[in-house]
C-alpha positions as CSV (number, residue, x, y, z in Angstrom):
1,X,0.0,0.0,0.0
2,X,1.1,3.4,-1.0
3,X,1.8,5.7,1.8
4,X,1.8,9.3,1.2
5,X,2.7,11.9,4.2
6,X,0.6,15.2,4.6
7,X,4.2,17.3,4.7
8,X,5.2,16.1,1.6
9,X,2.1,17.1,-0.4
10,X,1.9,19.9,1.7
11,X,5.4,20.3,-0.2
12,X,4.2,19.6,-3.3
13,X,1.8,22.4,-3.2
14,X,4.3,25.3,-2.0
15,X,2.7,27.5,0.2
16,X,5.2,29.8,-0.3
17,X,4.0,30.6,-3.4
18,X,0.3,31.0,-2.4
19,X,1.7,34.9,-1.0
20,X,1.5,36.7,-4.7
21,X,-2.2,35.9,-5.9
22,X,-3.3,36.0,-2.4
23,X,-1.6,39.6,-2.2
24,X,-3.0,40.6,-5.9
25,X,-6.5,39.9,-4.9
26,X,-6.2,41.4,-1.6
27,X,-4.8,44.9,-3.6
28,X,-7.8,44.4,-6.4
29,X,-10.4,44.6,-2.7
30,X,-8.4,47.8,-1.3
31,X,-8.4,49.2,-5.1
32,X,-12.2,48.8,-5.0
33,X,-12.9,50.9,-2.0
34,X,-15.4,48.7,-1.2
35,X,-16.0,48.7,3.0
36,X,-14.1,45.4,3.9
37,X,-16.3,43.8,6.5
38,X,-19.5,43.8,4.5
39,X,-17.7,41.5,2.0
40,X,-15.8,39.8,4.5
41,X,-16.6,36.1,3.9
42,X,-16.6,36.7,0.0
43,X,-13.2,37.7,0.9
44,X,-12.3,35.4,2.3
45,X,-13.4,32.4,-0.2
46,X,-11.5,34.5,-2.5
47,X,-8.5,34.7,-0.4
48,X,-8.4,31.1,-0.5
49,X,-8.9,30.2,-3.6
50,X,-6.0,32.2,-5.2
51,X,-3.8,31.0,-2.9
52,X,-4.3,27.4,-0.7
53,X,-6.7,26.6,-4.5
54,X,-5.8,27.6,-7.7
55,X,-1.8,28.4,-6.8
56,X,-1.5,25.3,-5.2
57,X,-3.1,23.2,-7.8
58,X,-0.5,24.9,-10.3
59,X,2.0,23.7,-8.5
60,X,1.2,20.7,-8.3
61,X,0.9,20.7,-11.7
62,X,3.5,22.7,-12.9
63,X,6.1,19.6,-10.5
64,X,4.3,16.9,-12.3
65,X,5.1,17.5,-15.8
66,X,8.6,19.2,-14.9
67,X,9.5,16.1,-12.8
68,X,12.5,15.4,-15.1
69,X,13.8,18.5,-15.0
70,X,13.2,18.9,-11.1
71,X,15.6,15.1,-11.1
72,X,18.1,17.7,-11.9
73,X,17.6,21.0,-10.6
74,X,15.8,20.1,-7.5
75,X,16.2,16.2,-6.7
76,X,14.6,16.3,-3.3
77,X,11.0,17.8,-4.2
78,X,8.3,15.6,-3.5
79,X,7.9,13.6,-6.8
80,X,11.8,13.1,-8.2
81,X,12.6,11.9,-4.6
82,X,9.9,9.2,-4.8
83,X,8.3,10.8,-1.5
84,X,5.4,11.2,-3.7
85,X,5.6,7.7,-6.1
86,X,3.8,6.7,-8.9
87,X,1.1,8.6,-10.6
88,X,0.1,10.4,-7.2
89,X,1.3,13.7,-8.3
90,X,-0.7,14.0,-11.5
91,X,-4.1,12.7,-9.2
92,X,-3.3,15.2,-6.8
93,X,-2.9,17.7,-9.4
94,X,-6.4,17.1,-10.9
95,X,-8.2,16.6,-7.8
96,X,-6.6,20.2,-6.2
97,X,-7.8,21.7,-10.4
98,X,-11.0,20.2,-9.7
99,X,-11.7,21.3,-5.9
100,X,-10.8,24.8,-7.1
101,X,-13.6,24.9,-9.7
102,X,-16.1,24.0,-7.3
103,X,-15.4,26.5,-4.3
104,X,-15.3,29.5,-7.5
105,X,-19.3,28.7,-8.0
106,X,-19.7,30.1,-4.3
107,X,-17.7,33.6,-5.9
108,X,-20.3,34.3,-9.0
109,X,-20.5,34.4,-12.8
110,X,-17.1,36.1,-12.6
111,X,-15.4,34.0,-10.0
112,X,-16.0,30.8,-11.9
113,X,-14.6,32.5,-15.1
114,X,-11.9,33.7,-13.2
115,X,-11.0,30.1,-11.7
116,X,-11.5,28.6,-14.9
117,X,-8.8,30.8,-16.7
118,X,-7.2,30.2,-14.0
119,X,-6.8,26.8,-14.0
120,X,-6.3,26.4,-17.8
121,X,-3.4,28.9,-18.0
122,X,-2.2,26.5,-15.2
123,X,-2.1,23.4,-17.2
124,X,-1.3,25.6,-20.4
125,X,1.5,26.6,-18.8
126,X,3.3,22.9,-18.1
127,X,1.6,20.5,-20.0
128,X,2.8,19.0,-23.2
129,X,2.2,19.5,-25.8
130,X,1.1,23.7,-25.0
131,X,4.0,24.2,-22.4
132,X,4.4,27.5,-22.3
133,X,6.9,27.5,-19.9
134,X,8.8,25.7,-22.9
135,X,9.1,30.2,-24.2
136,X,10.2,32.3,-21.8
137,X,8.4,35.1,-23.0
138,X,4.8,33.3,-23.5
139,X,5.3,31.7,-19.9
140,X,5.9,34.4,-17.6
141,X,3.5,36.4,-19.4
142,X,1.1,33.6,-18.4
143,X,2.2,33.5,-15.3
144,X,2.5,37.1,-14.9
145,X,-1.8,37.7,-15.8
146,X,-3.0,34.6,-13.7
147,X,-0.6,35.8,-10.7
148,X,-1.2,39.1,-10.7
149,X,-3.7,40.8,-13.1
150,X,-5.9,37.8,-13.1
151,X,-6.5,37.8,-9.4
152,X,-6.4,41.8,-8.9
153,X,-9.1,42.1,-11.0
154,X,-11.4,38.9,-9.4
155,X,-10.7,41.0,-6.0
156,X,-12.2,43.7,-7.3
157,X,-14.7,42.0,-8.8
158,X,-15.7,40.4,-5.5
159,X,-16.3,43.1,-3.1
160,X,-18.4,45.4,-6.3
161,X,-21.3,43.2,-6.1
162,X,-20.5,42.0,-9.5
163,X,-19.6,45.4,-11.5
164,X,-16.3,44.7,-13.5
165,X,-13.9,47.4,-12.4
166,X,-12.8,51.0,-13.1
167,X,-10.3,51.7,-15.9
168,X,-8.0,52.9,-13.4
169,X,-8.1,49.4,-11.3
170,X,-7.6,47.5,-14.8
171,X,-4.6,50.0,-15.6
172,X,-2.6,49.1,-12.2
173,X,-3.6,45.8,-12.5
174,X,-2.4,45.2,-16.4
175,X,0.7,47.5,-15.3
176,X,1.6,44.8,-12.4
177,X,1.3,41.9,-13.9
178,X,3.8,43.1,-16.3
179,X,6.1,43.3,-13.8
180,X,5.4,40.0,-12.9
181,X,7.0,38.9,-16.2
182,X,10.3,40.0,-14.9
183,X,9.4,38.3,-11.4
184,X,9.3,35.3,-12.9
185,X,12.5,35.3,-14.6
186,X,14.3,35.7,-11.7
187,X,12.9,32.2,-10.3
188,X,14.3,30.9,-14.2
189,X,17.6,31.5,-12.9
190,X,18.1,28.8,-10.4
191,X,16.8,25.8,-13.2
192,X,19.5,27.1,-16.0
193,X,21.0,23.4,-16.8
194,X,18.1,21.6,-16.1
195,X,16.1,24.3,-18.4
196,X,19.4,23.5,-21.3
197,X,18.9,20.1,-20.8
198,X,15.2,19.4,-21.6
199,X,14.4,22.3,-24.0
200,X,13.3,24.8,-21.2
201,X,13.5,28.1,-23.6
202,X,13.3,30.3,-19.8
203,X,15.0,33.9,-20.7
204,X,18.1,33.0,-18.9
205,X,18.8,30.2,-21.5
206,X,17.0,31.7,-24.4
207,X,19.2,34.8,-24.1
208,X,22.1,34.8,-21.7
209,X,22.2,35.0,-18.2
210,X,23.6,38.9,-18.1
211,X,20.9,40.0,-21.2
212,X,18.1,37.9,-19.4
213,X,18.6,39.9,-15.9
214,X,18.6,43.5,-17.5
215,X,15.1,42.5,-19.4
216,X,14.0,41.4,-16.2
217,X,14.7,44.2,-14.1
218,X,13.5,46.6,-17.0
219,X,10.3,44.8,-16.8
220,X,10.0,44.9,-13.1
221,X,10.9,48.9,-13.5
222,X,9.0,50.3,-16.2
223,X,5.3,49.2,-15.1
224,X,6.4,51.1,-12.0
225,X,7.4,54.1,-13.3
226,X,4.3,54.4,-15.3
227,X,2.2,53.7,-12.5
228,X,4.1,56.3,-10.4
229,X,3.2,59.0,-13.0
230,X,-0.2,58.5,-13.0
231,X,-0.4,58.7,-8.8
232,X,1.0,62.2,-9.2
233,X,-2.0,62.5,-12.8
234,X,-4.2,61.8,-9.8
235,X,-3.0,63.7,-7.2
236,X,-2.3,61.3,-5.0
237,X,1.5,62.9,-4.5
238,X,2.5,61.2,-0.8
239,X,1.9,57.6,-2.4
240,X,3.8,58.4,-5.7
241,X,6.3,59.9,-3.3
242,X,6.2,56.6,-1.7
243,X,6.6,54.4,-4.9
244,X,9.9,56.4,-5.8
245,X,11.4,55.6,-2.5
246,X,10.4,52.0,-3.2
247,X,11.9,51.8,-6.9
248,X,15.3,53.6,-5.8
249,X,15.8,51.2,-3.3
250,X,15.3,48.3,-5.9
251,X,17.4,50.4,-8.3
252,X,20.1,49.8,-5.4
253,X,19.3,45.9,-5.0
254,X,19.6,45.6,-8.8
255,X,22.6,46.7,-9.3
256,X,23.7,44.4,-7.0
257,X,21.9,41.7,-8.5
258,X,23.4,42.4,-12.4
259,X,26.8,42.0,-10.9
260,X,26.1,37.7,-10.8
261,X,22.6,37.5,-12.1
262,X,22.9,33.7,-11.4
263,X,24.0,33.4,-8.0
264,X,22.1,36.8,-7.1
265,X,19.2,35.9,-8.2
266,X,17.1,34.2,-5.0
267,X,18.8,36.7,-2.7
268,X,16.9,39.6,-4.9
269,X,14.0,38.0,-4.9
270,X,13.8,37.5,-1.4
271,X,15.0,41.9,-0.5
272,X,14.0,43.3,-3.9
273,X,10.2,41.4,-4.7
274,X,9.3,42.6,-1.2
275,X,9.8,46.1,-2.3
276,X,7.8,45.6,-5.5
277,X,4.4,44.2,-3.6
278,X,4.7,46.8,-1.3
279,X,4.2,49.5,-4.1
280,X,1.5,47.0,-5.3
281,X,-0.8,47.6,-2.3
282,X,0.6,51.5,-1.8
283,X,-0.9,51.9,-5.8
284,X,-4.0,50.2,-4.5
285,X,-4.3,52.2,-1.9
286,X,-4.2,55.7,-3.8
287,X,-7.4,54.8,-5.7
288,X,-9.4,54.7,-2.3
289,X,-8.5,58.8,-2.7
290,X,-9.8,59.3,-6.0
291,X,-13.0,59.4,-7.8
292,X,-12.7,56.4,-10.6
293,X,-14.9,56.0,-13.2
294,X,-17.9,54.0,-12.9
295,X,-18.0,49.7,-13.4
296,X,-20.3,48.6,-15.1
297,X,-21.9,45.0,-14.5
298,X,-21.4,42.0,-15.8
299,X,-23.5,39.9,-17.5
């Protein structure tokens, strides 16, 4: 009989990644200005199915199909070290894709579309013979709207009984999920020979370790920039004051990080990613001081 130990799915899942949509939803409810504790257990469904759900199921996906790769980048996860055997990781994989669907019906016409996006981009993303991860460019991008853009919006969504957002929420979150893009090139940086190996086109491979890194910090700066500008277009001068302190101390973190893209790489994802999120919820917050245009529902 098969024995399979809560820690290591609990592994296989990665909480730690759960942090990002979780924190993108939770910037789409403050970006609303809907009053918090009216929505409160919408929010909280929502809360956990970007993060303990649909995240989860990706990454339980995402370790299945790159189990090869993982024999050689990271031989101790859960299904390359034979803690999880078999066919267990694709079954757990489908059943956490299939859990998520169902909680979304409790979220609305939007929350289902949402999780079902959601969910598709997930599999997209690993699964032969689609793989996106397979181009850099079409994977992070992926990554990048489902993470970020995808789950900003469904916050918004949540707590506006229904009425699809602002333009000005939709800007900030298009904007940030852009940034994502170079986000997730950093984490590309620690798989380079697996990524050589089995065909992995991830920007580090596809174009150099020193080239990928400068397209990866542009991509985290420019969103930010633009999204600065239009806090001062809206008057909101201490928070754009605030993002500028914010970029110039990831201007200082990157050049640190260029130096040895490779070996810097997870140390400026764990100082310099901080300081992007931050900015995230600061940009949120600014729209809580400004008259946005009107939603309008959804069918």
């Amino acid at each position: 009989m098969t024995t399979i130990y809560a820690r290591d799915v609990g592994e296989l899942l990665k909480p730690i990644t759960w942090f990002p949509p979780m924190w993108a939803f939770s910037c789409g409810v403050v970006a609303s200005g809907s009053n918090f504790f009216e929505q409160a257990w919408l929010i909280l469904i929502g809360l956990i199915l970007t993060g303990p759900l649909v995240c989860a199921a990706s990454q339980a996906v995402n370790d299945w199909y790159d189990r090869h790769v993982d024999a050689i980048n990271e031989p101790n996860r859960p299904i390359p070290s034979g803690r999880i055997p078999g066919t267990w990781g694709l079954k757990i994989a489908v059943f956490w894709s299939f859990l998520s669907i169902v909680v979304s019906f409790s979220l609305g016409y939007w929350g289902i579309i949402a999780t079902l996006l959601a969910v598709l981009l997930a599999w997209a993303y690993s699964m032969p013979p689609i793989r996106l991860k397979n181009n850099g460019w079409l994977g992070n991008a992926a990554c990048g709207f489902s993470y970020e853009g995808l789950a900003w919006i469904t916050g918004a969504i949540v707590v506006a009984n229904g009425k699809f957002p602002a333009y000005e929420t939709i800007c900030l979150a298009i904007l940030y999920s852009i940034s994502a893009h170079g986000i997730m090139t950093l984490n590309d940086f620690k798989s380079i020979e697996g990524d050589k190996k089995f065909g992995v086109n991830s920007l580090p491979v596809k174009l150099g370790e020193k080239l990928a890194a400068k397209v990866s910090c542009l991509t985290m700066l420019a969103p930010q920039i633009i999204v600065t500008l239009l806090l001062f277009s809206w008057q909101t001068n201490l928070l754009g004051l605030s993002l500028i302190a914010l970029i110039i101390l990831q201007l200082v973190l990157m050049s640190y990080f260029l130096k040895n893209p490779r070996q810097r790489a997870l140390k400026y994802s764990a100082f310099g990613v901080p300081l992007l999120v931050t900015g995230m919820m600061v940009a949120a917050s600014a729209l809580r001081f400004v008259n946005v245009s009107e939603g309008y529902p959804l069918l």
